[in-house]
MDAnalysis code that builds the backbone (N, CA, C; Angstrom):
import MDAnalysis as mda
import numpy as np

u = mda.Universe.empty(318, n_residues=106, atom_resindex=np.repeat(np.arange(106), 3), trajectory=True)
u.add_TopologyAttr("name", ["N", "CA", "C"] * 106)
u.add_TopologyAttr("resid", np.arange(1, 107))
u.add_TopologyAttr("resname", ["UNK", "UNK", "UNK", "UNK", "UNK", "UNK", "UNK", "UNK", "UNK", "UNK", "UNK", "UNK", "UNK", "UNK", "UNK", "UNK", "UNK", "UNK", "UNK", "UNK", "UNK", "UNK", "UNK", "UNK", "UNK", "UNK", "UNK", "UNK", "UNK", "UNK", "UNK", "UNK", "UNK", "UNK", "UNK", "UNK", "UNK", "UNK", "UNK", "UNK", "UNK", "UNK", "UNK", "UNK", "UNK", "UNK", "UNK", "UNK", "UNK", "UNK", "UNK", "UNK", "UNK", "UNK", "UNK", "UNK", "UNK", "UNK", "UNK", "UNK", "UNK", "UNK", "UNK", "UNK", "UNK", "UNK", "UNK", "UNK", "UNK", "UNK", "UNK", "UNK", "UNK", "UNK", "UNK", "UNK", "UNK", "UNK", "UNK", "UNK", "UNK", "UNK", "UNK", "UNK", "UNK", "UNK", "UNK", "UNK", "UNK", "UNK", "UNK", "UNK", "UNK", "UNK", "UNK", "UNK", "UNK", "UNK", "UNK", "UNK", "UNK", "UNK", "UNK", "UNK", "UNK", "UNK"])
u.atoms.positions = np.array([
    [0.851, -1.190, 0.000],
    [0.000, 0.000, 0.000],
    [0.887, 1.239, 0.000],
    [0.702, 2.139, -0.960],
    [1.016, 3.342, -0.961],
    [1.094, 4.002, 0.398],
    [1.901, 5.097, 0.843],
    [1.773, 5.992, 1.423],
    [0.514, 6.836, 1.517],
    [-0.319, 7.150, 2.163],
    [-1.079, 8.148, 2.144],
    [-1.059, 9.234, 2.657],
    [-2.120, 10.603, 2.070],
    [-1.899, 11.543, 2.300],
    [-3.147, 12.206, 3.080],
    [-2.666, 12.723, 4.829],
    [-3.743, 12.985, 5.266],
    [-3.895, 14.431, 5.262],
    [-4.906, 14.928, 5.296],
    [-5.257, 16.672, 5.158],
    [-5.601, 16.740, 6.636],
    [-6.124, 18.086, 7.049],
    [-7.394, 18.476, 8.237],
    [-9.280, 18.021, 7.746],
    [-9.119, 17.496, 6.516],
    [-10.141, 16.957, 6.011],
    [-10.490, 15.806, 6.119],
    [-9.301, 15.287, 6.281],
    [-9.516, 13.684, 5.974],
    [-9.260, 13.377, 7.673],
    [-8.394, 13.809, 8.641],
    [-7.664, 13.146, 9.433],
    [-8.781, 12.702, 10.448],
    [-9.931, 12.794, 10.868],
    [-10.338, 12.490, 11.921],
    [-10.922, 11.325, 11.249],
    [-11.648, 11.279, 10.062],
    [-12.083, 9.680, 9.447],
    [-10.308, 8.324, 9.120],
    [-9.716, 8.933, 8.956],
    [-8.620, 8.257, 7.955],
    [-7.827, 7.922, 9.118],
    [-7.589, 8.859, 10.260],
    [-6.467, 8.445, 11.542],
    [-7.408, 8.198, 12.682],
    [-7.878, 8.921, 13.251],
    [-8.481, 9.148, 14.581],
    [-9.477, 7.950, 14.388],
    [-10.183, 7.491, 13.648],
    [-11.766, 6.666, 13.247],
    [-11.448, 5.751, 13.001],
    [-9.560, 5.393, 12.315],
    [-9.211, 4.020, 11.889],
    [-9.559, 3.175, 12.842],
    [-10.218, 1.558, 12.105],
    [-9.882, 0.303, 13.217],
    [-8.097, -0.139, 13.249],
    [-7.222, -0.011, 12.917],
    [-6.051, -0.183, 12.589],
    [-5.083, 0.552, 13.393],
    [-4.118, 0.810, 13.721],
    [-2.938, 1.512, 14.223],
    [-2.260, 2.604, 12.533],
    [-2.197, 3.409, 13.624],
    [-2.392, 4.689, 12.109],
    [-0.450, 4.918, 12.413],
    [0.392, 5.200, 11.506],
    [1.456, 5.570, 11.723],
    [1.293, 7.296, 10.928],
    [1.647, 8.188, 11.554],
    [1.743, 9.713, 10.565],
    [2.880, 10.013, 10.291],
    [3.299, 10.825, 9.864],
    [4.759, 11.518, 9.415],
    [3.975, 13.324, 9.284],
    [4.368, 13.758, 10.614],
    [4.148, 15.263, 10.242],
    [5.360, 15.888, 9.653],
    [5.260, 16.554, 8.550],
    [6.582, 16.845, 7.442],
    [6.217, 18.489, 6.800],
    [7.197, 18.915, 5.971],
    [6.824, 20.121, 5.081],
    [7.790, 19.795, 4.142],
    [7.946, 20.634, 3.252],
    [8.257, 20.253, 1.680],
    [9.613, 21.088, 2.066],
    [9.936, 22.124, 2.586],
    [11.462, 22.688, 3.009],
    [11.969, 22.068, 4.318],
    [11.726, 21.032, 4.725],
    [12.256, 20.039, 6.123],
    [13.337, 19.218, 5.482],
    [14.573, 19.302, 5.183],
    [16.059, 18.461, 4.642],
    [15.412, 17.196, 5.748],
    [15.617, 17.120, 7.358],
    [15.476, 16.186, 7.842],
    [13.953, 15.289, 7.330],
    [13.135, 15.884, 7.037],
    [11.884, 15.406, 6.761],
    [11.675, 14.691, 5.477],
    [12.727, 15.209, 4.557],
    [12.759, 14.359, 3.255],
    [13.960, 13.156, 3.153],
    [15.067, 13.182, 4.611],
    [15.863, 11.931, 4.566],
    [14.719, 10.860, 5.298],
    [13.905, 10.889, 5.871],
    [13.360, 9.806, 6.681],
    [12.302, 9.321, 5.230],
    [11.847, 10.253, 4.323],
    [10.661, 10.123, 3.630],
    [10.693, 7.990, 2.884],
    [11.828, 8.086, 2.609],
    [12.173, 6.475, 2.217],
    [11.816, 5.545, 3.069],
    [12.325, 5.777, 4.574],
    [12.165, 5.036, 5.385],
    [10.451, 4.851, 5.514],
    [9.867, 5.809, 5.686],
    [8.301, 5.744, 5.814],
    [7.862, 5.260, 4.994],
    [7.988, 5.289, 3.617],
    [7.553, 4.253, 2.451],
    [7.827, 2.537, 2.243],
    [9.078, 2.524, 2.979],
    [9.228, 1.256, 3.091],
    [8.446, 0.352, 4.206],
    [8.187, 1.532, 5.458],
    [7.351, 0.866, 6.490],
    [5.666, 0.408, 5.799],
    [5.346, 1.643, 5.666],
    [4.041, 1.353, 4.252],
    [3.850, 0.205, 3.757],
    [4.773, -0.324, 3.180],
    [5.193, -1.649, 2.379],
    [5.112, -3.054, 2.948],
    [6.082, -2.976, 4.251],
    [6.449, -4.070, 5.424],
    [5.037, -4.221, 6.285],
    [4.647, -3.263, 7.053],
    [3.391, -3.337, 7.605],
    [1.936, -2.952, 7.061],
    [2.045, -3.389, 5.610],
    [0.584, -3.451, 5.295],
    [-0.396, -4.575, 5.257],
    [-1.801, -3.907, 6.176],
    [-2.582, -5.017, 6.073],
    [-2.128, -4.650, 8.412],
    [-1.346, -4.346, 8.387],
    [-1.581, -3.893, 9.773],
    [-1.324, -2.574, 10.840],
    [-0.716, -1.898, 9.306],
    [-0.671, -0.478, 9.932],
    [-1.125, 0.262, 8.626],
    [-1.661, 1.621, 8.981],
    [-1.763, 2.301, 7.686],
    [-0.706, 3.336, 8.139],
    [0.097, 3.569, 7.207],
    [1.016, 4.834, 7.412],
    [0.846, 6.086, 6.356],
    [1.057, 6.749, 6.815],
    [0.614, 8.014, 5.884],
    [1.423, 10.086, 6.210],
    [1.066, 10.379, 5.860],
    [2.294, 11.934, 5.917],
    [1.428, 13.399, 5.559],
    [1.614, 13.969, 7.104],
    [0.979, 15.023, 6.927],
    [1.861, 16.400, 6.488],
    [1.349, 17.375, 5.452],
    [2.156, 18.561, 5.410],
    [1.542, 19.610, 6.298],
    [2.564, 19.931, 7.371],
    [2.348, 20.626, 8.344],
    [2.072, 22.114, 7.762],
    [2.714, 22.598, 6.643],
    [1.902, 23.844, 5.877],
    [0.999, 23.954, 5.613],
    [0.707, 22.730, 4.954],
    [-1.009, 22.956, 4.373],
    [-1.851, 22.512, 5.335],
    [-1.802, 21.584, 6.124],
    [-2.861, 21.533, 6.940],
    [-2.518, 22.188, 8.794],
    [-2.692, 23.391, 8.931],
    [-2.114, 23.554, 10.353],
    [-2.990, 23.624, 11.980],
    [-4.508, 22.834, 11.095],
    [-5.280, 22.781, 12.193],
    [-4.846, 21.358, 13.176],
    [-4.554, 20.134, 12.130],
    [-4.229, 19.278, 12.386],
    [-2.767, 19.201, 13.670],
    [-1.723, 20.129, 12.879],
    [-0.485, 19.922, 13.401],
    [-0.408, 21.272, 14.827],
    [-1.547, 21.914, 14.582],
    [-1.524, 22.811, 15.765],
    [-2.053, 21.623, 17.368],
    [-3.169, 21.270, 16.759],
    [-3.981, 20.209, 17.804],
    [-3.163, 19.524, 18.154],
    [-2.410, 19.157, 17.486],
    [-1.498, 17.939, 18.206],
    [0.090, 18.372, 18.698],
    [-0.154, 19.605, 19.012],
    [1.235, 20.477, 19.686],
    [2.481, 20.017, 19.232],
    [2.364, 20.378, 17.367],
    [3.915, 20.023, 16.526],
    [4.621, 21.104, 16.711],
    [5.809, 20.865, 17.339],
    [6.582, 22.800, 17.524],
    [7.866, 22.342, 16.353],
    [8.113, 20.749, 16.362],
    [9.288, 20.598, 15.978],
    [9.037, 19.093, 14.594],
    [9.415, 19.453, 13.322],
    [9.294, 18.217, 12.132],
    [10.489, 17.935, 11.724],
    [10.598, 16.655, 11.518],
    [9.608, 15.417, 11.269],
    [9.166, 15.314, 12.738],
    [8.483, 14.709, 13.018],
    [7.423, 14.053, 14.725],
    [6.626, 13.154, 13.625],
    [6.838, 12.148, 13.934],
    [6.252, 10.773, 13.821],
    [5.300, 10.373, 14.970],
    [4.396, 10.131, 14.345],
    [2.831, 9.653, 15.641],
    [2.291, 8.544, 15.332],
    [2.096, 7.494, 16.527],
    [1.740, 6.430, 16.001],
    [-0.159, 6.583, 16.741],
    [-0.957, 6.308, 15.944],
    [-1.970, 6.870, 16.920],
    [-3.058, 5.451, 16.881],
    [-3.842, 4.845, 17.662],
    [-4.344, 3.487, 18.030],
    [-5.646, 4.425, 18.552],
    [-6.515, 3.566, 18.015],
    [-8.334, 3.739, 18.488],
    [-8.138, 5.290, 18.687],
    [-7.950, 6.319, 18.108],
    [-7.716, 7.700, 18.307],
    [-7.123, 8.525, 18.898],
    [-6.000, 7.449, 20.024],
    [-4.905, 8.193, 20.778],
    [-3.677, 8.109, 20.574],
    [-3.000, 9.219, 20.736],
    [-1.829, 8.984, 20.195],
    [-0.371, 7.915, 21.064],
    [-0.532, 6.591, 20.426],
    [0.758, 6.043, 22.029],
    [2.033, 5.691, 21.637],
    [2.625, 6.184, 20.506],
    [3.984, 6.771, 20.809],
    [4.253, 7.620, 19.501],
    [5.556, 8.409, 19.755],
    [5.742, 9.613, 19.151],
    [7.792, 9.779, 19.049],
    [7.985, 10.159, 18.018],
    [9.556, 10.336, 17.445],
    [9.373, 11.639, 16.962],
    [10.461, 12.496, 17.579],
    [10.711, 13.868, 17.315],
    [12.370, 14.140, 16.521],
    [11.880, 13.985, 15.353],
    [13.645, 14.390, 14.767],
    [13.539, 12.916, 13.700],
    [14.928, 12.890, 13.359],
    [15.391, 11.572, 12.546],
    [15.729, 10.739, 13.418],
    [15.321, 9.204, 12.712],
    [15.335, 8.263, 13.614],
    [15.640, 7.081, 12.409],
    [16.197, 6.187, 12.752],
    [16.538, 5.095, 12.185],
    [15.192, 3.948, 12.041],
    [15.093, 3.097, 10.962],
    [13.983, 2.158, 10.752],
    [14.076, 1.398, 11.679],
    [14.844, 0.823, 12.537],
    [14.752, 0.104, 13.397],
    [14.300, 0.518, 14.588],
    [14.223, 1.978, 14.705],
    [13.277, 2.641, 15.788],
    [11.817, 2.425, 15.546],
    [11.486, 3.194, 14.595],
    [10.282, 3.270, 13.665],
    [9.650, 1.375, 13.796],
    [10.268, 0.909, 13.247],
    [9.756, -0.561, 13.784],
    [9.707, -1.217, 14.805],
    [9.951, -0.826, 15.857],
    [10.194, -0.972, 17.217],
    [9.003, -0.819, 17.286],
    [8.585, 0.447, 17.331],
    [7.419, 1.394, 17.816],
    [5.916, 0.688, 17.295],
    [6.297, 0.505, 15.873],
    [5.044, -0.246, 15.200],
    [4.801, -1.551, 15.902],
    [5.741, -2.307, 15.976],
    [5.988, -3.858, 16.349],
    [4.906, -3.884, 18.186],
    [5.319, -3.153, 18.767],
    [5.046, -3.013, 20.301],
    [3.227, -2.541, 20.273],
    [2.876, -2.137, 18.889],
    [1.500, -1.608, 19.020],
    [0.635, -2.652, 17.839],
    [1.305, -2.823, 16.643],
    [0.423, -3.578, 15.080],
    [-0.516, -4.886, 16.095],
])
C-alpha cells in the first residue's frame, strides 16, 4: 500500500476513526530532515501493510491538524491506536526505531 496523504479533512475519518494503528509523518516540503526519513516511511508502508496504515501530513497545508497535536518541531512521527496517540519520534530516527514502535503496538 502506498503511502497516504492525510489533510485536516480527511484526518479524523482516515487516523483518529481508523480500526487499525495509524502511523503519521508530520513533514513540510522545506524540512532536509523530513525528506531523509521520507524512504524510510515508504518502506514501512510496504512491510506493515494489512496492519498499519502509514501516511504523511504537510504541516503547511494543513495547520489545524499539526496545531492540535502540539507540533513545535518536524519530522514528529505519531503512532496513533483507536484515536490516541501512544507513541511519538521527534527528529530523525533510524527504521529500526520506527519498527520498534510499530511492532510493540500492530
Amino acid at each position: 500500500m502506498a503511502v497516504q496523504t492525510f489533510t485536516d479533512g480527511n484526518f479524523q475519518d482516515e487516523v483518529l476513526a481508523a480500526d487499525t494503528p495509524v502511523l503519521v509523518d508530520f513533514w513540510a516540503p522545506w524540512c532536509g530532515p523530513c525528506k531523509m526519513i521520507g524512504p524510510t516511511i515508504e518502506e514501512l508502508a510496504g512491510e506493515y501493510e494489512g496492519k498499519v496504515r502509514v501516511g504523511k501530513l504537510n504541516t503547511d497545508e494543513n495547520p489545524q491538524v499539526a496545531s492540535s497535536h502540539n507540533i513545535s518541531s518536524i519530522p514528529t512521527v505519531m503512532l496513533f491506536k483507536n484515536g490516541e496517540v501512544v507513541d511519538r519520534v521527534v527528529g530523525v530516527a533510524d527504521k529500526s526505531k520506527f519498527a520498534a514502535m510499530l511492532d510493540s503496538h500492530a
